[in-house]
C-alpha positions in Angstrom: 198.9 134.4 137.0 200.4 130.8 138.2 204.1 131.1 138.8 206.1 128.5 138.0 208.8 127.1 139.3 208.1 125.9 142.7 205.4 124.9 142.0 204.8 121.2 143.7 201.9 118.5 141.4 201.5 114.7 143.0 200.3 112.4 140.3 198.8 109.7 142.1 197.9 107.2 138.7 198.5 103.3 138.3 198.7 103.4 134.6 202.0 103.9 133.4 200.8 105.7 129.9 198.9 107.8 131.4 200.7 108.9 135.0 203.6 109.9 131.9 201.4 112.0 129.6 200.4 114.0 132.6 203.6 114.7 134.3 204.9 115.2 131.2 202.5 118.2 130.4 203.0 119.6 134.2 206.6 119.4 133.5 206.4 121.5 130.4 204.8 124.2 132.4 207.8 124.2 134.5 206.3 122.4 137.8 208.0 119.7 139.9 206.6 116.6 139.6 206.4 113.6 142.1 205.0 110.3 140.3 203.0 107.4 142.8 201.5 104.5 141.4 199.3 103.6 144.0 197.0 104.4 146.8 199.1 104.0 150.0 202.0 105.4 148.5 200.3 108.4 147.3 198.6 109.1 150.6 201.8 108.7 152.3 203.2 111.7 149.7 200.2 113.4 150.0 200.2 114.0 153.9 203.8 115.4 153.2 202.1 119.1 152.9 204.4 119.7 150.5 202.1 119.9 147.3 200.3 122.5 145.2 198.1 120.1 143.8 197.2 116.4 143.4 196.0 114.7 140.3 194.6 111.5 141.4 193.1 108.5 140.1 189.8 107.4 141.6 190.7 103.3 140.6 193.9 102.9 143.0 195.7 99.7 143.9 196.2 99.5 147.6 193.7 102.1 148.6 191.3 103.4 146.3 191.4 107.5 145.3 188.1 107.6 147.8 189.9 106.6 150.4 193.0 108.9 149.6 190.6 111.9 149.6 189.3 111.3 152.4 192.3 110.4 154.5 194.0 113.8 153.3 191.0 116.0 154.2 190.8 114.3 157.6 194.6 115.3 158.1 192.9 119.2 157.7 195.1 119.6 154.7 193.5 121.9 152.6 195.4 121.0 148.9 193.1 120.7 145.9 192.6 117.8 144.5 191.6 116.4 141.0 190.2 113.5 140.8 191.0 111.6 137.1 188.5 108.4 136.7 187.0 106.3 134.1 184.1 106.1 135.4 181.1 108.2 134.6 178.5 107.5 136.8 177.2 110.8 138.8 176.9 109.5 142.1 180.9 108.8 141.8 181.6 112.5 141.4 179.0 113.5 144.2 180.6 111.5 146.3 184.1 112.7 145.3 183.2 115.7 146.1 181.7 115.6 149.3 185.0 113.9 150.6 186.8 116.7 149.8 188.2 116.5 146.0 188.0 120.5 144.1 187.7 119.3 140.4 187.1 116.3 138.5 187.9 115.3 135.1 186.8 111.4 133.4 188.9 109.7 131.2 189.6 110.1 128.3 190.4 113.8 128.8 191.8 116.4 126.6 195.0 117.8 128.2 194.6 121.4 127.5 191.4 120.5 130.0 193.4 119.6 132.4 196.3 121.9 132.1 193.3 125.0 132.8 192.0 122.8 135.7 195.4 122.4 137.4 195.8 125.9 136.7 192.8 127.1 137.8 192.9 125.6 141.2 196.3 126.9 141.6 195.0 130.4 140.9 192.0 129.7 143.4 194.3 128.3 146.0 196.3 131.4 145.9 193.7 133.6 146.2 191.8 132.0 149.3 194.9 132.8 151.2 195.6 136.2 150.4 192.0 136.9 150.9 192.1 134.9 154.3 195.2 137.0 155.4 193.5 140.1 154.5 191.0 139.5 157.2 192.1 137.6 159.0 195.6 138.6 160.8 194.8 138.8 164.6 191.2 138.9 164.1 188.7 136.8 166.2 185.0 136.7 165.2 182.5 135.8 168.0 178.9 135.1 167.4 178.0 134.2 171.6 179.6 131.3 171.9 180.7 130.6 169.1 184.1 131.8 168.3 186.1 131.9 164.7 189.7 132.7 165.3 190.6 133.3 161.4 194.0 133.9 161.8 194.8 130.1 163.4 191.8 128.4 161.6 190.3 127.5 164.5 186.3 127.4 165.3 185.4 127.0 169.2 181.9 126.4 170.3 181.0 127.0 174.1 184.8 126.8 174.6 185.3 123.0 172.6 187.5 123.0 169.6 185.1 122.2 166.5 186.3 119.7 164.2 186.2 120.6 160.9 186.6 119.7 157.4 188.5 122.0 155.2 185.2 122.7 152.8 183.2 123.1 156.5 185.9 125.5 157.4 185.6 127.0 154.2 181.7 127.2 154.0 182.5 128.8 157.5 184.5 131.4 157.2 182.6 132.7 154.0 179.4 133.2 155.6 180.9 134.2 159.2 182.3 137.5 157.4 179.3 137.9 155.8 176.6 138.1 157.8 173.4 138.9 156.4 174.0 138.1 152.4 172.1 135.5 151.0 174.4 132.8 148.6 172.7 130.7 146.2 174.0 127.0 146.2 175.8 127.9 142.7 177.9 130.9 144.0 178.3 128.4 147.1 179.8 125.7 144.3 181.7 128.5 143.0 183.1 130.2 145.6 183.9 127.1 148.0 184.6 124.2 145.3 186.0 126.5 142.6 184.3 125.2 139.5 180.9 125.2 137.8 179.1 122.3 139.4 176.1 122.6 137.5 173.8 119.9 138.7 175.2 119.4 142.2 173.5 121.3 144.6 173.5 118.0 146.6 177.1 118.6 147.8 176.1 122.1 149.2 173.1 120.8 150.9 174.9 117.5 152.7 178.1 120.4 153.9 175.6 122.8 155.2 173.9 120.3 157.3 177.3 118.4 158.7 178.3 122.3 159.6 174.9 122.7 161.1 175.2 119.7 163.1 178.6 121.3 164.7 178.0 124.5 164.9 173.9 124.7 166.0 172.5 123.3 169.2 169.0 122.1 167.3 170.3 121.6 163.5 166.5 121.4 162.4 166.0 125.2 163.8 169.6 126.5 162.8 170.0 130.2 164.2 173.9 130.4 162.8 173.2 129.3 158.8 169.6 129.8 157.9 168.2 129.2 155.0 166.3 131.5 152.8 163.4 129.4 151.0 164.4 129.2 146.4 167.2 131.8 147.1 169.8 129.9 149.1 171.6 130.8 152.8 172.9 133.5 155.1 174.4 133.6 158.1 172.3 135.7 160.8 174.5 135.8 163.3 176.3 139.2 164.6 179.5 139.5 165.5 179.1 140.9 169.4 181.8 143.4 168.6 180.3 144.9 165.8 176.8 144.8 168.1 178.9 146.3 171.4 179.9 149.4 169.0 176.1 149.6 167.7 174.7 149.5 171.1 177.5 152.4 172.3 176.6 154.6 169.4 174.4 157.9 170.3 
């Protein structure tokens, strides 16, 4: 369930008409809404850390909503973002979403879509972080040299600070605490990006090989994320606690 209240939306849209309708609909469902009318401004807002979510335009005065994405993701800030745009040509949302934006919707939209996708990324974003905290409080993950320190989300690799995008970090983390199971690039879509991304396997495929080229010292013969020929990727390595405790039992 989304609670209310507190609940922080940036509407970064240059179209007066529209940037009205939708805080007007977030306002009914009781969030607080903060209105910017163009790129700089929005980025500026955005960078706060203070939002739940941002609803952004891709066609931006000042800096386009590309840009925006980008810029925020770069920052490591890990707030979903939906990207609103007129335009309906595929490569636009690939692209979108390899810079870091969760959802996409292209104008016109209905607003009871977009009232379940602000929702739903609410709901999602909650859930990462109780499921992070589960796992992660105090708990470091080593894989040689490699280390994930969960609680701080922080990745080390022969004792440099890796540095990672929030969907790398994400992609990460999910198969680092699951060694061993295979995930196709739809549960990949799914679990990581939140939304049925029928189509765009393409995203998956260009994040796995940026993580490979941080995390594997060859990136054409990964030994971290490997993957598994029509079913998708694991991660083979094992964490060298869970091996010292195999090794030690009778």
């Amino acid at each position: 369930m989304v609670e209310p209240g507190n609940r922080q939306i940036l509407v970064v849209e240059d179209d007066p008409d529209i940037a009205g309708l939708v805080a007007l609909h977030m306002r009914d469902l009781h969030f607080h809404v903060h209105v910017e009318s163009d790129g700089r401004s929005g980025l500026r807002e955005a960078l706060s850390g203070k939002y739940d979510v941002v609803i952004q335009d891709l066609m931006l005065p000042g800096m386009d909503g590309m840009d925006v994405c980008r810029e925020v993701r770069k920052a490591d800030l890990t707030v979903p973002i939906l990207m609103l745009t007129a335009r309906t040509d595929e490569m636009d949302k690939i692209l979108g979403l390899e810079l870091g934006a969760d959802d996409y919707l292209t104008k016109p939209f209905s607003i009871r879509e977009l009232v379940a996708r602000v929702k739903a990324l609410i709901r999602r974003s909650g859930m990462n972080t109780n499921a992070e905290s589960d796992v992660s409080e105090g708990q470091t993950l080593h894989f040689g040299t490699l280390q994930i320190d969960l609680g701080r989300r922080r990745a080390d690799l022969d004792g440099r600070m890796l540095d990672l995008t929030a969907k790398e970090w994400e992609l990460l983390v999910l198969f680092a605490t699951s060694p061993g199971r295979i995930y196709s690039r739809q549960e990949l879509l799914d679990l990581v990006w939140g939304y049925q991304y029928d189509g765009y396997s393409h995203t998956v495929n260009s994040h796995i090989n940026r993580l490979r080229g941080k995390i594997e010292s060859i990136p054409a013969e990964p030994r971290f994320i490997v993957t598994k020929r029509g079913l998708g990727y694991l991660f083979a390595g094992q964490n060298d606690k869970d091996a010292t405790r195999a090794d030690q039992r009778p």
